[in-house]
C-alpha positions as CSV (number, residue, x, y, z in Angstrom):
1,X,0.0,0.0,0.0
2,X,1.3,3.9,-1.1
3,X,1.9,5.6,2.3
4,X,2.8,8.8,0.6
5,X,-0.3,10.5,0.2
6,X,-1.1,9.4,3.8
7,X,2.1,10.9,4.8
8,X,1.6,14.0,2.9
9,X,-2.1,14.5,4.9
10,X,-0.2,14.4,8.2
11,X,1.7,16.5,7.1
12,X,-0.8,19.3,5.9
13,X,-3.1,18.8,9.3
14,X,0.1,19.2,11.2
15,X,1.0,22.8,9.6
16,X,-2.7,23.5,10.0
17,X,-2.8,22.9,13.8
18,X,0.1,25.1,14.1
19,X,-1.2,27.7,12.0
20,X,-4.5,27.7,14.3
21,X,-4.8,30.0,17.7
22,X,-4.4,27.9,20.6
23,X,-7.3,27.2,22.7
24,X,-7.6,29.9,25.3
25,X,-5.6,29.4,28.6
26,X,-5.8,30.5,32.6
27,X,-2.4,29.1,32.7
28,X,-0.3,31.6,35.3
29,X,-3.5,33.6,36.6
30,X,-2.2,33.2,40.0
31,X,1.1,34.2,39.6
32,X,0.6,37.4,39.3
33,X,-2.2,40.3,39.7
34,X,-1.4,42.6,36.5
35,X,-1.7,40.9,33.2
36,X,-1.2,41.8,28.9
37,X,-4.1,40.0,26.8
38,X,-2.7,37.9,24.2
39,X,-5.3,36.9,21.5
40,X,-2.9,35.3,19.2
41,X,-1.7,33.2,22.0
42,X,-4.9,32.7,24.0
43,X,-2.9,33.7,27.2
44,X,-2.6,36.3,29.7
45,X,1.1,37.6,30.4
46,X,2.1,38.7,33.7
47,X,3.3,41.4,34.3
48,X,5.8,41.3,37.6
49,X,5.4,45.4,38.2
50,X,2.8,47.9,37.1
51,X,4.4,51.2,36.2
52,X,2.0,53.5,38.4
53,X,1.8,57.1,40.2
54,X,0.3,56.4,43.5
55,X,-3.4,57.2,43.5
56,X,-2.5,59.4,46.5
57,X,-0.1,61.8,44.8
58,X,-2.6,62.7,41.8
59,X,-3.7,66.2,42.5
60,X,-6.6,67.9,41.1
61,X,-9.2,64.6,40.7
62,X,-10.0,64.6,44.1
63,X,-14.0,63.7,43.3
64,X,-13.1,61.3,40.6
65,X,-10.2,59.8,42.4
66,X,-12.9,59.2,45.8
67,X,-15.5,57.5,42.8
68,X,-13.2,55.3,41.8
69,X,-11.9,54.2,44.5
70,X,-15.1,53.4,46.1
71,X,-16.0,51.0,42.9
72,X,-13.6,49.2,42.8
73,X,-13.6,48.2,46.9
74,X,-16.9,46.9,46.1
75,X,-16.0,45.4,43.4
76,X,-12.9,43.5,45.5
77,X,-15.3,42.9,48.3
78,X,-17.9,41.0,45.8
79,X,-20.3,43.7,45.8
80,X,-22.0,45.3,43.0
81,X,-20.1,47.8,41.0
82,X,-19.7,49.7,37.7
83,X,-18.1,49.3,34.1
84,X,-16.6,52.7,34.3
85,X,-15.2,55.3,31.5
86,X,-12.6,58.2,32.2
87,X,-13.0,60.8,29.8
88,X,-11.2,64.0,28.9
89,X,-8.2,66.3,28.9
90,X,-4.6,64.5,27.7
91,X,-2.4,63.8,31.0
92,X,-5.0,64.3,33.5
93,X,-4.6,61.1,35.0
94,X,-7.1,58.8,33.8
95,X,-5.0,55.8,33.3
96,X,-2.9,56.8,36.4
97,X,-5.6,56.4,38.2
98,X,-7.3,53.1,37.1
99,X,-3.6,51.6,37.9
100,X,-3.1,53.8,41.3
101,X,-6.4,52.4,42.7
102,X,-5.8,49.0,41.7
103,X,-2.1,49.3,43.6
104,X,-4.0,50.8,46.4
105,X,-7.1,48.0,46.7
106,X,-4.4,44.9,46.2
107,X,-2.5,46.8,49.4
108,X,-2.0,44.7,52.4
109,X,-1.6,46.7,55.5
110,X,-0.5,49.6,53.6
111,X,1.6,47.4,51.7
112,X,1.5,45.4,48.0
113,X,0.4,42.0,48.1
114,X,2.3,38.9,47.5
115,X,2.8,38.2,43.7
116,X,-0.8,36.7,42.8
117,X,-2.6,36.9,46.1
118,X,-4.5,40.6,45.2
119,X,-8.0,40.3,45.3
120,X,-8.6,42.5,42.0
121,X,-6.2,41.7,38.7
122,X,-6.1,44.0,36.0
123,X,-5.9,42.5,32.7
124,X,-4.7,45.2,30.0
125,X,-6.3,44.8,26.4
126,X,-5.1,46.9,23.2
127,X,-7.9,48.6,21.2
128,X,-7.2,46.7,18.3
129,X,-8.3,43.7,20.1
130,X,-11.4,44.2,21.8
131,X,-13.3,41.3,19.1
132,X,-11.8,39.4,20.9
133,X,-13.3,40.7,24.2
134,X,-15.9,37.6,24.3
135,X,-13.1,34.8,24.2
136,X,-11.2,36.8,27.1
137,X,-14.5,37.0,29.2
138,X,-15.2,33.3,28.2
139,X,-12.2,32.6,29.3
140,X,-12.0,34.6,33.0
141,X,-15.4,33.3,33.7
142,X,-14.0,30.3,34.6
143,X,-11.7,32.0,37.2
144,X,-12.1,32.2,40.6
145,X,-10.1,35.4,40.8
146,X,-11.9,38.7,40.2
147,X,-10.8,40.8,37.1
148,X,-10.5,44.4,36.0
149,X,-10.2,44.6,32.4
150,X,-8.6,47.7,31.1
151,X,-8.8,49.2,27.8
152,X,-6.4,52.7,27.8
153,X,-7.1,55.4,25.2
154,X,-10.0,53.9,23.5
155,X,-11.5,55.8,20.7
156,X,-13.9,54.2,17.0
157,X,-13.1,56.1,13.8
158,X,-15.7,54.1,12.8
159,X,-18.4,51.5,12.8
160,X,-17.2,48.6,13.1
161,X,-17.2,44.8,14.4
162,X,-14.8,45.7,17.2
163,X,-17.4,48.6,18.3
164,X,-20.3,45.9,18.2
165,X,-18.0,43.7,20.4
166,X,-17.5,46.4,22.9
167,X,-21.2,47.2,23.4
168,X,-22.4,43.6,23.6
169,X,-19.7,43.0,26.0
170,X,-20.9,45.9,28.2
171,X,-24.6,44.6,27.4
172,X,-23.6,41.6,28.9
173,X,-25.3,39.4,26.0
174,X,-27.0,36.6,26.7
175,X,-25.0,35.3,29.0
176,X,-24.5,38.3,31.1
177,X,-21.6,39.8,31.8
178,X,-19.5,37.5,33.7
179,X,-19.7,38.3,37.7
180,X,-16.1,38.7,38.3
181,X,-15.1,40.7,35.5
182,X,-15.9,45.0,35.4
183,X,-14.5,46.7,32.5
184,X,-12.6,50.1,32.8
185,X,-11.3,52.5,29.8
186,X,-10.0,55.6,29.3
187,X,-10.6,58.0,26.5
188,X,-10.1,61.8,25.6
189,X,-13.5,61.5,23.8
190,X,-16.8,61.6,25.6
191,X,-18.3,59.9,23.5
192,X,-15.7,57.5,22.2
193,X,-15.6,58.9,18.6
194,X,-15.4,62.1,16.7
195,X,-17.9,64.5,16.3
196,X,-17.6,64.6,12.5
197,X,-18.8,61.0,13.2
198,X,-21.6,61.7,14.3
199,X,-22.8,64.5,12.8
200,X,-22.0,62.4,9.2
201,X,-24.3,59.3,10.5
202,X,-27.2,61.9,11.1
203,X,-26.7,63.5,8.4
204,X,-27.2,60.4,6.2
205,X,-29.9,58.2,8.4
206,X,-33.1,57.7,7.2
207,X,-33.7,58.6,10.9
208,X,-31.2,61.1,12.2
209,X,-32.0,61.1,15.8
210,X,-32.1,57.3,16.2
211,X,-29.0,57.1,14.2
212,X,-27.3,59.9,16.8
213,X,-28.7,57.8,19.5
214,X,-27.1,54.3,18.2
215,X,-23.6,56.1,17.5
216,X,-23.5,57.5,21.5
217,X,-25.3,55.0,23.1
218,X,-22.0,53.0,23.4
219,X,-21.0,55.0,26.4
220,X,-24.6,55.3,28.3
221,X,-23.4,51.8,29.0
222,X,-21.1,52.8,31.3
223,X,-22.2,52.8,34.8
224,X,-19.2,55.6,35.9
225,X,-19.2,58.4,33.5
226,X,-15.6,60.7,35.0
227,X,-14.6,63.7,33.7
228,X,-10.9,64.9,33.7
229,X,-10.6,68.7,32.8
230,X,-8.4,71.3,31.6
231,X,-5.5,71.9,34.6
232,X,-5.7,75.2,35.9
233,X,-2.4,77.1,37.2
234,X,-2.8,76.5,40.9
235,X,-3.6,72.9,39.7
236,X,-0.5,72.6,38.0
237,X,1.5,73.9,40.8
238,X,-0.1,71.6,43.3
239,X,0.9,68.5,41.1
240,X,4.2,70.2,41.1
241,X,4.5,70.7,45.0
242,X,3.4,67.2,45.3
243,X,6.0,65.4,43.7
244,X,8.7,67.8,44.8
245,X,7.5,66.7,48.1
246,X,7.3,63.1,47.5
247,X,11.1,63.4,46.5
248,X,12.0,65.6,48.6
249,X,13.8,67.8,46.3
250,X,16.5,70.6,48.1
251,X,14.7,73.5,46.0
252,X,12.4,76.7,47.3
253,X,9.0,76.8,46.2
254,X,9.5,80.2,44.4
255,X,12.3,78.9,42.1
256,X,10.3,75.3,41.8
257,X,6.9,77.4,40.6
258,X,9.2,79.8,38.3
259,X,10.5,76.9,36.6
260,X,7.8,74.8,36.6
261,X,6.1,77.6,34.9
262,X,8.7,77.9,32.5
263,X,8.7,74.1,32.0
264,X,4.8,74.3,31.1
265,X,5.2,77.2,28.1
266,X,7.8,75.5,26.5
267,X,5.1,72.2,26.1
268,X,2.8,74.8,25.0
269,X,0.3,73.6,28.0
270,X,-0.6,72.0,31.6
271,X,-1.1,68.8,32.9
272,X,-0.6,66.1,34.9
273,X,1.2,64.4,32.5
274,X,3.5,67.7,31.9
275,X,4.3,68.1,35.8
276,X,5.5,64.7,36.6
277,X,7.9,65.2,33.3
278,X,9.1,68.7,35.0
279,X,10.1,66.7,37.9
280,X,11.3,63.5,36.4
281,X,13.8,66.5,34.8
282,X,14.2,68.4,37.7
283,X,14.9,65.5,40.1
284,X,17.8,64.4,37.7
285,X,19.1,67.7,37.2
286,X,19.5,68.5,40.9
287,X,21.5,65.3,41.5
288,X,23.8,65.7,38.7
289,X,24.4,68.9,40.4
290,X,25.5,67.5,44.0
């Protein structure tokens, strides 16, 4: 008998099993409590350390910073809580915050956790992959660990299948949204996309206000709506004072506000974002200097 063609078929179903996504995984979910969604891999990666600004030092987001905070104790403590969307101003510290308070809920007598013994994890997912949102939450159902899932700068230039993922997801489908599992995402729009955008689909629809009402209906589904303004002056210099503090930086407060001030026209602007750069600068100049 003529193995060859036999031989040849293993050989094709062999590449093909390569060639296919491997079945989704929980492998390593309790060795760590931050992790990177890998959809072409069907695992979570840890990651050993978060890169994070304590919640505490975050000036200026008092309100939304208290919110927060509260939601996600609940959500640690098994009690119901909310998909929540950060919204507004660049370097305002929306993502700052969704990784400060999920440093400060994991905390164990004011201290972090053991390696995979936090009560929340925080699973980071790119925008580019939220179709594959159901697979992940298929997959996390199964845990007994309670999940954060965090989507950073998420924005739809337009309609498409990963937009319908999102919204069932937060719909909670059929199935519901899994118990363990709140989703959290930052954005600089309101309403997730352009204005343009919208304005375009009423201007087309058959039905213009139920075509308005499709396009930002997408973020009524988020329980927490918080806002993140424009950073005033005094603001600006509070964030500033802060982290000098924090580091304990030999400078006076006139000369730190002068050049933090200067610091802020050359980047044409203030923010969070632009203060912890003036001191990330500052800190290294003044020990260069000793």
């Amino acid at each position: 008998m003529d193995t060859a063609p036999l031989s040849v078929l293993e050989r094709i179903a062999s590449a093909l099993e390569r060639l296919s996504p491997p079945p989704p995984s929980l492998d390593g979910v309790d060795q760590a409590d931050a992790f990177v969604w890998l959809p072409e891999r069907g695992r979570l990666l840890p990651v050993a350390h978060v890169a994070h600004v304590p919640a505490g030092l975050l000036q200026g987001v008092d309100s939304q910073r208290q919110t927060l905070m509260d939601n996600t104790e609940h959500f640690a403590r098994g009690l119901p809580a909310n998909n929540a969307m950060l919204w507004g101003s660049r370097g305002m510290g929306k993502s700052s915050l969704v990784k400060g308070a999920h440093a400060l809920v994991n905390q164990v007598d004011g201290k972090p956790c053991a390696p995979g013994q936090g009560r929340v994890a925080l699973v980071e997912i790119q925008r580019e992959d939220l179709a594959t949102l159901p697979d992940l939450l298929a997959m996390l159902r199964e845990s007994p660990r309670r999940f954060i899932i965090f989507c950073d700068d998420l924005s739809f230039e337009k309609e498409d299948r990963d937009y319908k993922a999102l919204k069932s997801v937060l719909d909670g489908g059929i199935a519901g949204r899994p118990e363990n599992v709140l989703f959290y995402a930052t954005s600089n729009r309101r309403h997730l996309m352009p204005r343009e955008m919208i304005e375009n689909e009423r201007a087309s629809a058959i039905n213009p206000s139920e075509a308005t009402e499709e396009k930002v209906s997408l973020s009524d589904r988020f329980g927490l709506w918080l806002g993140f303004h424009a950073c005033p002056q005094d603001v600006f210099l509070d964030m500033v004072r802060t982290y000098a503090r924090e580091r304990a930086l030999p400078i006076s407060d006139e000369d730190l506000t002068a050049r933090a001030n200067a610091w802020a026209i050359t980047r044409g602007g203030r923010s969070g974002r632009v203060a912890f750069q003036f001191i990330e600068d500052l800190t290294a100049e003044l020990a260069s200097s000793r």
